[in-house]
C-alpha atoms as one frame of an Amber mdcrd trajectory, in Angstrom:
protein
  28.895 -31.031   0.188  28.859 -28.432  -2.362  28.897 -24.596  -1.340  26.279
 -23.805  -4.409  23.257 -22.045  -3.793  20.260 -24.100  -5.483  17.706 -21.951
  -6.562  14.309 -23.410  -5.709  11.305 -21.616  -7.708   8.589 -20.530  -5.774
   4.732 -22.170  -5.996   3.383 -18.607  -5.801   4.671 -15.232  -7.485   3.282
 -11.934  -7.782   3.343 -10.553 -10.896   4.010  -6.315 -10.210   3.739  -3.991
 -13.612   5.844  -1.278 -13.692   4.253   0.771 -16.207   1.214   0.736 -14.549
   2.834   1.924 -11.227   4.009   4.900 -13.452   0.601   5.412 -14.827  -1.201
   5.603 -11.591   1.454   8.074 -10.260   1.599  10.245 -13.539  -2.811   9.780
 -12.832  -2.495  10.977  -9.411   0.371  13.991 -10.632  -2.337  15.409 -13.181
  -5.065  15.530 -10.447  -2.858  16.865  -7.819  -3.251  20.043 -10.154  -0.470
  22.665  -9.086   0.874  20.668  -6.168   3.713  18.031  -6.270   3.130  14.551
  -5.921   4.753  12.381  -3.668   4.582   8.400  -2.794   4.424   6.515   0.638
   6.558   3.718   0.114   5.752   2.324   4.080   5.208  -1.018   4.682   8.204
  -1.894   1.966   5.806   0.049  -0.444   2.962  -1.611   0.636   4.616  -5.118
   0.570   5.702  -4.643  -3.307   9.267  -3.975  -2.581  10.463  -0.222  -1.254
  14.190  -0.250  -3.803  12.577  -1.290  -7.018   9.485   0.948  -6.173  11.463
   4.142  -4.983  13.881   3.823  -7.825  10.843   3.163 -10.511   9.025   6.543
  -9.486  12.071   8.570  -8.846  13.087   7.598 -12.122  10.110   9.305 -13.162
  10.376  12.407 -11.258   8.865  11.918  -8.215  11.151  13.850  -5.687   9.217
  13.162  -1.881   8.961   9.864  -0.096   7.569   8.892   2.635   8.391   5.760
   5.338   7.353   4.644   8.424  10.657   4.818  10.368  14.262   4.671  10.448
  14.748   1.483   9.536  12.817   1.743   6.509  14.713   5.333   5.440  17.805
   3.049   5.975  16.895   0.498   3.218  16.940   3.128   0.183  19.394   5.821
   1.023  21.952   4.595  -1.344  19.327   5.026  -3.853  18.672   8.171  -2.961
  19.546  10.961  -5.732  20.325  14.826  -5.308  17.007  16.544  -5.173  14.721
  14.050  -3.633  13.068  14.011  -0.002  12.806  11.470   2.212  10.472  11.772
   5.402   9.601   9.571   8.579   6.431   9.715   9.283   6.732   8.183  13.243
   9.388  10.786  13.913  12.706  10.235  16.310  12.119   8.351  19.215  15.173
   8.734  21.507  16.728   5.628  20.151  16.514   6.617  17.016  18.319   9.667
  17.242  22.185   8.281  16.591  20.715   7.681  13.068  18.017  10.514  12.577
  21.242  12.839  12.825  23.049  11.890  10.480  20.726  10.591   7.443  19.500
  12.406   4.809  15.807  11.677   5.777  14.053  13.732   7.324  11.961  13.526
  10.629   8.078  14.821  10.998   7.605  15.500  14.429   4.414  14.531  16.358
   4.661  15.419  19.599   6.414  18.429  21.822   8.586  15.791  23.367   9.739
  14.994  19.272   9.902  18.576  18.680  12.088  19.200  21.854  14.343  16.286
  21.104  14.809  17.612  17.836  15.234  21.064  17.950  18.577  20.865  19.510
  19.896  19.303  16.168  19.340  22.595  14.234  18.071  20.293  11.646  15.632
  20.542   9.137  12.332  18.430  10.184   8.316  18.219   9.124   5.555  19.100
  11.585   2.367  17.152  12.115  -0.890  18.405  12.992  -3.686  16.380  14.399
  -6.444  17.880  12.689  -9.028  16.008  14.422  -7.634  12.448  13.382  -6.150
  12.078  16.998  -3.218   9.179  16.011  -0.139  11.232  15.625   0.467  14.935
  15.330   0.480  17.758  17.652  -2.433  19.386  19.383  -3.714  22.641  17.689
  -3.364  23.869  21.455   0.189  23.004  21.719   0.868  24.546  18.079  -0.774
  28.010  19.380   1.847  28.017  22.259   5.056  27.569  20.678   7.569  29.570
  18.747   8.159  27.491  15.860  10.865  29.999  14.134  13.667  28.464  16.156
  12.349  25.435  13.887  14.094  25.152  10.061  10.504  23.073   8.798  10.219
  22.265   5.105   6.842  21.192   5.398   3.535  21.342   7.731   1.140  18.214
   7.427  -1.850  16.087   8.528  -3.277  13.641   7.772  -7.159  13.200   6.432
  -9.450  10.712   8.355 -12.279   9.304   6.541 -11.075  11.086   2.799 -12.707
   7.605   1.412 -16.167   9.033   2.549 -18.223  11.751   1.785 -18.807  13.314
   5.318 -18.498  16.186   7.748 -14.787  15.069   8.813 -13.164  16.046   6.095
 -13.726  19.733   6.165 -13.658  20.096   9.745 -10.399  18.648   9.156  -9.946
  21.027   6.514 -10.987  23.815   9.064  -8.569  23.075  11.618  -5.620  21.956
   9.683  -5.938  25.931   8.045  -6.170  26.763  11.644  -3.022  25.684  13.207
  -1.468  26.831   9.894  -1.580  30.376  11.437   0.662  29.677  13.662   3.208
  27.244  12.060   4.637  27.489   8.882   6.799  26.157   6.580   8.607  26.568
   3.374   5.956  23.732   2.060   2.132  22.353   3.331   0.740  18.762   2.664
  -2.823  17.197   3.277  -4.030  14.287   1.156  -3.184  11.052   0.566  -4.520
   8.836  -2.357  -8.911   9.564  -1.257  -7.570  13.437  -0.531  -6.266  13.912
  -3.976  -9.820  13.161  -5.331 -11.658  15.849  -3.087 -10.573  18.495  -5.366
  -8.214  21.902  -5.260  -8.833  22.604  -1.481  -6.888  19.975  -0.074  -4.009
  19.575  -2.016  -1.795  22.430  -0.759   1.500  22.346  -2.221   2.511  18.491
  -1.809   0.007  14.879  -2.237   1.269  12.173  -0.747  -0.575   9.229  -2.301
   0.003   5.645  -1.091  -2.856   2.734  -1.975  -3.631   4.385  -5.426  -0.284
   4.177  -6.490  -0.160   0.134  -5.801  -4.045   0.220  -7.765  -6.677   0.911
  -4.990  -9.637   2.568  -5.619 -10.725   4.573  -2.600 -13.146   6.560  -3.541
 -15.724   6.577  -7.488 -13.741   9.598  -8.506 -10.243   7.120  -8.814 -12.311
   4.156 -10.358 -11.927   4.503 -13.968  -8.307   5.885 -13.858  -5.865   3.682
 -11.650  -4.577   0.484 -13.014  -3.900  -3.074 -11.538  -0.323  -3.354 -10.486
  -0.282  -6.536  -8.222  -1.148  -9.720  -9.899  -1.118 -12.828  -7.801  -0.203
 -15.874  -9.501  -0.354 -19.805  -8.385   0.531 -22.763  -9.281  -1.460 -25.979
  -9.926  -0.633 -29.025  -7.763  -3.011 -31.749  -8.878  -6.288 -31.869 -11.301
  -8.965 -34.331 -10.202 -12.591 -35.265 -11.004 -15.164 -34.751  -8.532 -17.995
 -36.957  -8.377 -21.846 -35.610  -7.546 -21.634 -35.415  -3.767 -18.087 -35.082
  -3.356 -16.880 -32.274  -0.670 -14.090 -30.225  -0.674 -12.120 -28.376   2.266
 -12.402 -28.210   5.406 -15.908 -28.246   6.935 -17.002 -29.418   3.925 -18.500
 -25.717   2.726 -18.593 -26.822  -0.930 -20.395 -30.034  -2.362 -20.462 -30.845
  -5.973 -23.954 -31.024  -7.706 -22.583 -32.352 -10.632 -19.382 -34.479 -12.179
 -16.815 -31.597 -12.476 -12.723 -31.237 -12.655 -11.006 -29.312  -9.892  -7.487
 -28.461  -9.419  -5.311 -27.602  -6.483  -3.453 -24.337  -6.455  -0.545 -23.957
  -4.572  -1.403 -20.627  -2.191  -3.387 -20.125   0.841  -3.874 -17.805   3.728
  -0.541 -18.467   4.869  -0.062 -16.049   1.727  -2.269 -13.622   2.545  -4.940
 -15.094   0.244  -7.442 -15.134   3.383 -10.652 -16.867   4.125 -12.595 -14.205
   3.246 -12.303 -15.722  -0.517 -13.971 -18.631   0.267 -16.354 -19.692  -2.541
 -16.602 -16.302  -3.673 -12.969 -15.630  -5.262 -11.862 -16.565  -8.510  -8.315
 -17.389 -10.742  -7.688 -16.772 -14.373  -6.749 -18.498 -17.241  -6.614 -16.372
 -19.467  -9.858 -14.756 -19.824 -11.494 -17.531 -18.471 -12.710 -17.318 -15.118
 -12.604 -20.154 -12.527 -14.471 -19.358  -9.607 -12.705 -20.674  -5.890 -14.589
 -23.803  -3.742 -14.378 -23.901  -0.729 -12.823 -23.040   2.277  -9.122 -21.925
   1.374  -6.535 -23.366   3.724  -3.448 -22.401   5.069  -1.277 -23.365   1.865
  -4.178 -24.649  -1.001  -7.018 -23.130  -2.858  -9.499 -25.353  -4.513 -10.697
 -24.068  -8.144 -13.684 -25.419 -10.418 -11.490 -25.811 -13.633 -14.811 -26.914
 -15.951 -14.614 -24.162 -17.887 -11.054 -24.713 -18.641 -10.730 -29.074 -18.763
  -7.403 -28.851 -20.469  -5.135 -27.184 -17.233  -2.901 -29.661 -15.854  -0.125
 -29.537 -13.221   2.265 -27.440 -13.289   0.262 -24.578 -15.018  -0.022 -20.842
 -13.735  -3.321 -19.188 -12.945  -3.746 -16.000 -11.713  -5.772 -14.672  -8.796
  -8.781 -11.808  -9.544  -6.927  -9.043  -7.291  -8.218  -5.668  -8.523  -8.727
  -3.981  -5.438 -12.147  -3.166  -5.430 -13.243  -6.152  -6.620 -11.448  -8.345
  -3.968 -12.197  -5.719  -0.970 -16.174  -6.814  -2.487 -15.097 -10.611  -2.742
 -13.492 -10.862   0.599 -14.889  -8.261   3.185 -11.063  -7.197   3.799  -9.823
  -3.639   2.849  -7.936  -2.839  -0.045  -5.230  -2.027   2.172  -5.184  -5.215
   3.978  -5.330  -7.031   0.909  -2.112  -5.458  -0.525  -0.120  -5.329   2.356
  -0.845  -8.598   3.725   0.525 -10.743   0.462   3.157 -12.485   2.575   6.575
 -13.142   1.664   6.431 -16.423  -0.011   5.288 -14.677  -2.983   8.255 -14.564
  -5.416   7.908 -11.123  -7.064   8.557 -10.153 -10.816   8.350  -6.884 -12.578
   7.054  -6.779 -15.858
C-alpha cells in the first residue's frame, strides 16, 4: 500500500476575503477615534481560522488580541511579533498556571481567587470588572477593598451587555465601569467590543476590542453601510432533476411544487452549520442570480429551485446568501451563531 497522502476535495468550502477583513478592521480603527483597536480572535477567530487571521491583521498593525484561553494563546505564539499583546480573556485557572507563567500572553483576571493566584507571579495581567453584566469580572465591592498597586496591570476592562440595543444598560454600565475605575488602574482602559465602538467617544477609552464586525456582522444601523462580507459559503451540486406539479421535497414534505420546475441538490446541510432555520426561506447564488432554498435542509443536502438558472449541472459551485444580517433575518439564528457554527467540513480559502 502506498504511504501517499490522497488529497480528497471537499463538497463544501468557505470562501474568506482577506481584504475585506482588513477593511472592516481599518472601518472599526477610524471609528474607534483616538483609541487603539484590537481583534478577538476566540473561537479560532470566530471559526475562520485564528493563524491566518492573527497574522492578516497584525500584518496590518493591529498590536492587541484577544482569546478565550490557554490553549488558544498556544496556537499563535510563534506568530507572535515584538510589540503585540496577547490576552486571555477566562484568566488562569490553577491548571493553567504551568503555562500562564511562562507565555507571552497575558492573563485578565476575573475573580479574587484569579487575582490571588496571580499576584504571586509578579507578572503583568488585565483586570475585569463586572459592570453590571454579571458573567466574569470582579465585583465593584471587591475592587473597592483591595490594593491593586502590588498589581503590574496594563489594562482595566469590561465588558458591555446589550451594546446591540439602545437601552438603559449601557450607561449604567458606563456609570459603574467609571466607578470601579477609581479604585483600579492601569497603564491602559478598554470597554467596547464591535456594538460599543458604534456608541460613540464615551466608551471607547483607550483600547476597542471588536470581534463579529471584523468577520462582517452588523450589530447595530450605525455599522450597516460600512462592514463588508468576509465569509462566503460555497456548495457543491450533486444531482439536477425535474420536478413534476405535485412533487415533494425533504423531509416532511414542507415544499410541494405548483408547477414543472428543475431542482438541484447541493452538497451541505446542518451538519455544516447551514441550520434549519433556512428552510424555504434561504437562498444560493449563481452569479447574480438568486435561487431561493426548498425545503427542509437535512443533515448533509440542501434542495434549490434552479429555474432561474436551467443550465447548472453537477459538479457546479453555488454560493450561499451569508451576509450577516440578512441570514440572522432568514434564519432566526444570531449573527454570531451563524459564523461560529460553520463546522469544520468547510474547506476554507482566502482570496
Amino acid at each position: 500500500m502506498s504511504d501517499d497522502v490522497i488529497d480528497i476535495p471537499s463538497t463544501a468550502r468557505l470562501r474568506l476575503d482577506g481584504d475585506a477583513l482588513a477593511a472592516n478592521w481599518r472601518t472599526l480603527d477610524d471609528m474607534s477615534g483616538f483609541a487603539s483597536t484590537g481583534a478577538a480572535i476566540k473561537a479560532n477567530a470566530y471559526g475562520l481560522g485564528a493563524v491566518e487571521v492573527f497574522q492578516r491583521l497584525q500584518s496590518i498593525g493591529c498590536r492587541d488580541f484577544y482569546v478565550t484561553n490557554w490553549q488558544e494563546a498556544s496556537e499563535i505564539e510563534s506568530f507572535t511579533q515584538e510589540g503585540t499583546n496577547v490576552f486571555v480573556l477566562n484568566g488562569p485557572r490553577p491548571e493553567d498556571m504551568p503555562f500562564a507563567m511562562v507565555s507571552p500572553a497575558k492573563p485578565v483576571l476575573n475573580s479574587m481567587e484569579q487575582v490571588r493566584r496571580w499576584q504571586q507571579t509578579r507578572l503583568p495581567c488585565n483586570i475585569m470588572i463586572n459592570s453590571g453584566m454579571n458573567r466574569l469580572g470582579i465585583d465593584p465591592a471587591s475592587v473597592e477593598q483591595f490594593n491593586w498597586n502590588v498589581l503590574d496591570i496594563d489594562m482595566v476592562m469590561s465588558h458591555l451587555a446589550s451594546a446591540d440595543e439602545d437601552g438603559p444598560q449601557n450607561t449604567d454600565q458606563l456609570d459603574q465601569f467609571i466607578s470601579a475605575l477609581k479604585y483600579v488602574s492601569g497603564k491602559r482602559v478598554s470597554l467596547s467590543n464591535s456594538a460599543g465602538i458604534a456608541l460613540g467617544q464615551a466608551y471607547h477609552f483607550d483600547c476597542t476590542r471588536p470581534g463579529l464586525s471584523l468577520y462582517g456582522g452588523k450589530p447595530r444601523p450605525e455599522l450597516s453601510g460600512a462592514i463588508k462580507q468576509v465569509v462566503f459559503p460555497e456548495a457543491q451540486i450533486l444531482q439536477v432533476s425535474m420536478l413534476k406539479r405535485g412533487d415533494k421535497v425533504g423531509y416532511n414534505a414542507k415544499y410541494i411544487a405548483e408547477r414543472d420546475h428543475p431542482i438541484a441538490t447541493l452538497a451541505m446541510g446542518y451538519a455544516d452549520g447551514y441550520l434549519r432555520g433556512f428552510s424555504d426561506k434561504g437562498a444560493f447564488f449563481y452569479g447574480q442570480t438568486r435561487l431561493p432554498v426548498l425545503g427542509r435542509v437535512s443533515m448533509d443536502l440542501i434542495a434549490i429551485d434552479i429555474s432561474d438558472a436551467p443550465a447548472l449541472k453537477e459538479s457546479d459551485w453555488l454560493t450561499a446568501e451569508y451576509d450577516l444580517l440578512i441570514a440572522s433575518r432568514q434564519s432566526g439564528l444570531s449573527q454570531y451563531e451563524l459564523i461560529t457554527g460553520l463546522g469544520n467540513r468547510f474547506a476554507r480559502y482566502w482570496i
